[in-house]
C-alpha positions in Angstrom: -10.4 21.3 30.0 -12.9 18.0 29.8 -10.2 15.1 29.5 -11.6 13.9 26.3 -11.5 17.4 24.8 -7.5 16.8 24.0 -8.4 14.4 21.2 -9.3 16.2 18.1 -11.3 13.8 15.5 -11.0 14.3 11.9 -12.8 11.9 10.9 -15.1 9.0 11.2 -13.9 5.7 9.8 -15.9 2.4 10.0 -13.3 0.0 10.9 -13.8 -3.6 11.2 -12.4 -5.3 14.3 -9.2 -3.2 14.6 -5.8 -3.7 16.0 -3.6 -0.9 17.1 -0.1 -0.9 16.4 1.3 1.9 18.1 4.9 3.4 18.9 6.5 6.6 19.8 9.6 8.8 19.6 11.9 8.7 22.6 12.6 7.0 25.1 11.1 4.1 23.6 12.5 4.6 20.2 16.2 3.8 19.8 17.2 5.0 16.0 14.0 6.0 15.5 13.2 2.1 14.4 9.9 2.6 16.1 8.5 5.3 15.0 9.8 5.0 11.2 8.1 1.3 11.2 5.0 2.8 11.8 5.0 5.4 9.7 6.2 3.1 7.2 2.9 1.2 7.8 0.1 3.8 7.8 2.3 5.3 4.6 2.1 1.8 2.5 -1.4 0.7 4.0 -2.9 3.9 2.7 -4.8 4.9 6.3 -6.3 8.1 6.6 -5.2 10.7 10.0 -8.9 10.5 12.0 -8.0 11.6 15.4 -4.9 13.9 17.3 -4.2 14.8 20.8 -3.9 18.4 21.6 -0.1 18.5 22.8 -0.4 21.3 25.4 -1.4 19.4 28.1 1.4 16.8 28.4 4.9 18.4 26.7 6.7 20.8 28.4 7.8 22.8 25.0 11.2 23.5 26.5 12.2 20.2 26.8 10.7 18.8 23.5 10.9 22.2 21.2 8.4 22.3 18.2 10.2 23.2 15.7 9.7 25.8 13.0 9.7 25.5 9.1 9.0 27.3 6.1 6.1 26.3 3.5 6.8 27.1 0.2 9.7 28.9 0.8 8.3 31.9 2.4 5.7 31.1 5.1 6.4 30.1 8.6 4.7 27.1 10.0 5.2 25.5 13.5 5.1 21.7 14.5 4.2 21.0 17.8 4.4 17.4 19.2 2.2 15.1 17.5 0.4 12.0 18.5 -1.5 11.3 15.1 -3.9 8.3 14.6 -4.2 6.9 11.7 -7.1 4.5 9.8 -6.8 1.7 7.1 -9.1 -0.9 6.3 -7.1 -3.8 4.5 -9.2 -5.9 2.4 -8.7 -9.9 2.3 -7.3 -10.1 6.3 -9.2 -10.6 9.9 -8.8 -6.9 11.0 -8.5 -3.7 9.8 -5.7 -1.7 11.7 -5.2 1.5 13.4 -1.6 3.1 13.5 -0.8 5.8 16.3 2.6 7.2 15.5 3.1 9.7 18.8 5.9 11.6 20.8 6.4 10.6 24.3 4.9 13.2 26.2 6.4 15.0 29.5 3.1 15.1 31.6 0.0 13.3 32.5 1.1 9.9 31.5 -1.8 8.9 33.4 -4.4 11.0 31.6 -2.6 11.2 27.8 -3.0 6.7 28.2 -6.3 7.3 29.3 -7.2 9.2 26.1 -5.3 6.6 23.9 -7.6 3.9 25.6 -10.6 6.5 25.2 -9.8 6.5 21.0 -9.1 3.1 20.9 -12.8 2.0 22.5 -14.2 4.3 20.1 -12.7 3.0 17.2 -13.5 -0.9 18.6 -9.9 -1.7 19.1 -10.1 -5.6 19.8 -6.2 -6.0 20.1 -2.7 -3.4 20.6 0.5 -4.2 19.4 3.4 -1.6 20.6 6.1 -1.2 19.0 9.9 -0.2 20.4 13.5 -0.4 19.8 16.1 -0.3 22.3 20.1 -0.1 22.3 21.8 -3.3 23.1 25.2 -4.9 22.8 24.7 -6.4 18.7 26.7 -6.5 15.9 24.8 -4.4 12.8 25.7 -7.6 10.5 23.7 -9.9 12.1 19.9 -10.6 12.0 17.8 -7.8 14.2 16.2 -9.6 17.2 13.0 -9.1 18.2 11.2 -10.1 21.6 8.0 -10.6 21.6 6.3 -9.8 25.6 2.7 -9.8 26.7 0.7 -9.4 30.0 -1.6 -11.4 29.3 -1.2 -14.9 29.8 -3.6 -16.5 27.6 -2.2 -14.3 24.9 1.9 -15.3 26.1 0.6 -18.9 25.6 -1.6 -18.6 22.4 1.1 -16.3 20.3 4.3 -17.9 22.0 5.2 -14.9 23.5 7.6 -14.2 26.9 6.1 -12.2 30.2 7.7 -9.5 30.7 10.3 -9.6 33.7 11.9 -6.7 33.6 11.8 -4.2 36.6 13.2 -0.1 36.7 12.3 2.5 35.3 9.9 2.5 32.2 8.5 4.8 28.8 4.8 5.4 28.3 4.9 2.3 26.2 4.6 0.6 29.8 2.2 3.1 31.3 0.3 2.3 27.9 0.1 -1.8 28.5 -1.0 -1.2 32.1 -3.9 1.1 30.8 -4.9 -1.3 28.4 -4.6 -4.1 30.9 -6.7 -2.4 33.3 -9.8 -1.3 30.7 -9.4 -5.0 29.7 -8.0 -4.8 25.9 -5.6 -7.3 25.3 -2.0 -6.4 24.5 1.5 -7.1 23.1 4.7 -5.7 22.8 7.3 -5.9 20.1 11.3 -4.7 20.6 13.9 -4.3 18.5 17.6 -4.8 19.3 19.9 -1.7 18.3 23.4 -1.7 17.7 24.5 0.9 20.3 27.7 2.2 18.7 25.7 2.9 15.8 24.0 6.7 15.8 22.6 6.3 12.3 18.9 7.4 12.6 16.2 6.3 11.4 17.6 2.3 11.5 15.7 1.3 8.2 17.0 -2.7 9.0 15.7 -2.4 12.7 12.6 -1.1 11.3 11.9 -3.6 8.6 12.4 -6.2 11.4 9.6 -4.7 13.3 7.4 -4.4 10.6 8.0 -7.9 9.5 6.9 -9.1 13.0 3.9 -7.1 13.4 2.6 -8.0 9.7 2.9 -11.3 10.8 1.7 -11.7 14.0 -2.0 -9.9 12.7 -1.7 -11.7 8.9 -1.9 -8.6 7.2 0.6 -8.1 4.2 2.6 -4.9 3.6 4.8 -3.8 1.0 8.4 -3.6 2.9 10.2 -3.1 -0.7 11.8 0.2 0.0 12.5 -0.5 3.8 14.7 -3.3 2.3 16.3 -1.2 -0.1 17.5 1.2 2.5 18.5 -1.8 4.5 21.0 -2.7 2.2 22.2 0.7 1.5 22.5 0.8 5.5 24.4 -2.1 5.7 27.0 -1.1 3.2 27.8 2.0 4.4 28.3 0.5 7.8 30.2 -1.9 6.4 32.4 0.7 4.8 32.6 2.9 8.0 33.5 0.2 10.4 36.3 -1.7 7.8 37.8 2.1 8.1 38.9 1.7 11.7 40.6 -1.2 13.5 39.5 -0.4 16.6 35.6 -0.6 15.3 36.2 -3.4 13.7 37.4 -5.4 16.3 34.5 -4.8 18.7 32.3 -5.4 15.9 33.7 -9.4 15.8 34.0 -9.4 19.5 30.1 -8.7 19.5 29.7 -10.8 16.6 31.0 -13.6 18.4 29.1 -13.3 21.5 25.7 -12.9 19.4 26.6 -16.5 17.9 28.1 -18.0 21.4 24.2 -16.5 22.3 22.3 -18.4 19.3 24.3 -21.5 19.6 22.9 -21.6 23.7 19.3 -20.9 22.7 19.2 -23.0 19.6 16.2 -24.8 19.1 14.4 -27.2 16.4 13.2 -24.9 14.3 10.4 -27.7 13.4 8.3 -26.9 17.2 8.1 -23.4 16.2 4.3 -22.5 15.0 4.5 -20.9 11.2 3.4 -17.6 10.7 -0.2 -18.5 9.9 -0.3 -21.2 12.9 0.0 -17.6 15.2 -2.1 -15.7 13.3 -5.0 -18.6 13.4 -3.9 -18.7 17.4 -4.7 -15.1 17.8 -7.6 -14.6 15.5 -9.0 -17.5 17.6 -8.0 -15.6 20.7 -10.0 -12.9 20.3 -13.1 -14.3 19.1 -13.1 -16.5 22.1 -12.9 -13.5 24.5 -15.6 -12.4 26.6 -17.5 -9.1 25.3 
C-alpha cells in the first residue's frame, strides 16, 4: 500500500492558518484527560471529521481489540481504532484549528507520524499543540498542573515554555514532536498532572485544565461550562470516597502537604508572568515572523 493511501479524506475544508491540537488514548493519556479534552474541543467548536487513518497498518487487533456494538438495538457494528481529524474555523481569532483525537498505535510509529505530518501540510498547519496527561504523586483537591515543553527554542523563549529534559522511554506523542521538528513545523506540548490513586476515567478536572491552557495559549475561546460541571461533581464524590477511609485520607494530606511545601519553593511574583493575551500576541507574532 502507497503510504499516503492510509489516510482516508472526507472532506475538503478551507482552513485559515491552522493549529493542531492533538492527543491520543494510551500511553499518553492518563484518565483519559487527553483524549476527553479534545473531544471536548472539536465537540463545542463545532469542526467537521475531514480525514482518518486506515487502522490496519499500525494496531495489532489483539492487543488493542475493536470492540463490537449494537445500532439500534439489533445490528452489529465494529469499531476499530480510530485516529479521526477533525476541522473548525472559529470566527473572531488568528487561526482556525484542527483537532486529531487518535489511539496510540502498535506499529509503524515512524510511518503513522509521517502521515499525521502528511495531513497536517495539507491542511497548512502553521503550529501543533499535543496534548497529555500523566499519573503523578498530587492530591485531587488541589489545582491540576500543567507543564508547558517545547523543542523549539525560539518558541520556549517566546511562549515561556520549559525544554523538555526528560530521557527513557517515550509515547508517539514524542515520536510525533520529532516528526514535526524534523519537516520544520513548530511544536508544543501540554501535560497534565493525575492523581495516581485515583482510577476514575475520564478526569473531567484534568481535562478542563488542559483545555483551559490550550484555549489560551492559541486565543481562541471555548465553552468549558459542562467540563466544569463534571468537575465539581468529580470532586465531590472524591471527596466523599476518600473522607470514607482513614488510611486514604491520610495520604491524601500527606500529598497535600508536599504539593504546598512544592508551591511555596517555586513561588514567584505573579506580576513577571506574561497575561494570557501577552502569549498569545508572542506566538501569533512567532509565526508570522517565521521563514516560509
Amino acid at each position: 500500500m502507497e503510504e499516503h493511501a492510509a489516510v482516508e479524506w472526507l472532506d475538503t475544508l478551507d482552513l485559515d492558518r491552522p493549529v493542531l491540537i492533538a492527543a491520543f488514548r494510551g500511553w499518553n493519556d492518563a484518565g483519559d484527560a487527553a483524549s476527553f479534552s479534545a473531544q471536548h474541543l472539536a465537540s463545542v467548536w463545532g469542526a467537521e471529521r475531514f480525514a482518518t487513518i486506515d487502522p490496519e497498518e499500525f494496531y495489532d487487533f489483539q492487543a488493542v481489540r475493536p470492540q463490537v456494538r449494537l445500532v439500534g438495538g439489533a445490528t452489529r457494528q465494529i469499531d476499530w481504532p480510530s485516529n479521526e481529524f477533525f476541522g473548525a474555523k472559529l470566527l473572531g481569532t488568528p487561526h482556525d484549528v484542527v483537532v486529531l483525537v487518535g489511539t496510540e498505535p502498535n506499529l509503524r510509529w515512524k510511518t503513522f507520524s509521517r502521515l499525521i505530518t502528511h495531513v497536517a501540510d495539507r491542511s497548512s498547519v502553521e503550529l501543533v499543540i499535543t496534548l497529555g496527561a500523566l499519573l503523578a504523586d498530587v492530591p485531587h483537591s488541589r489545582p491540576t498542573h500543567i507543564t508547558g515543553t517545547a523543542g523549539d527554542e525560539e518558541l520556549i523563549e517566546r511562549l515561556h515554555l520549559q525544554r523538555s529534559r526528560y530521557e527513557g522511554p517515550t509515547g508517539i506523542v514524542g515520536v510525533l514532536h520529532d516528526t514535526f521538528a524534523r519537516a520544520g513545523v513548530p511544536s508544543a506540548s501540554l501535560w497534565a498532572a493525575v492523581p495516581h490513586y485515583l482510577s476514575v476515567t475520564p478526569n473531567p478536572k484534568a481535562a478542563l485544565a488542559l483545555v483551559n491552557k490550550a484555549v489560551e495559549l492559541i486565543q481562541a475561546p471555548a465553552d468549558v461550562s459542562d467540563l466544569e460541571a463534571a468537575t465539581r461533581v468529580y470532586e465531590e464524590k472524591v471527596d466523599e470516597i476518600v473522607s470514607s477511609d482513614e488510611d486514604i485520607r491520610g495520604y491524601v494530606r500527606l500529598l497535600e502537604e508536599r504539593a504546598d511545601e512544592r508551591d511555596r519553593e517555586e513561588q514567584i511574583d505573579l506580576t513577571d508572568l506574561p497575561s494570557g493575551d501577552t502569549i498569545a500576541a508572542e506566538l501569533e507574532d512567532f509565526l508570522r515572523n517565521r521563514e516560509p
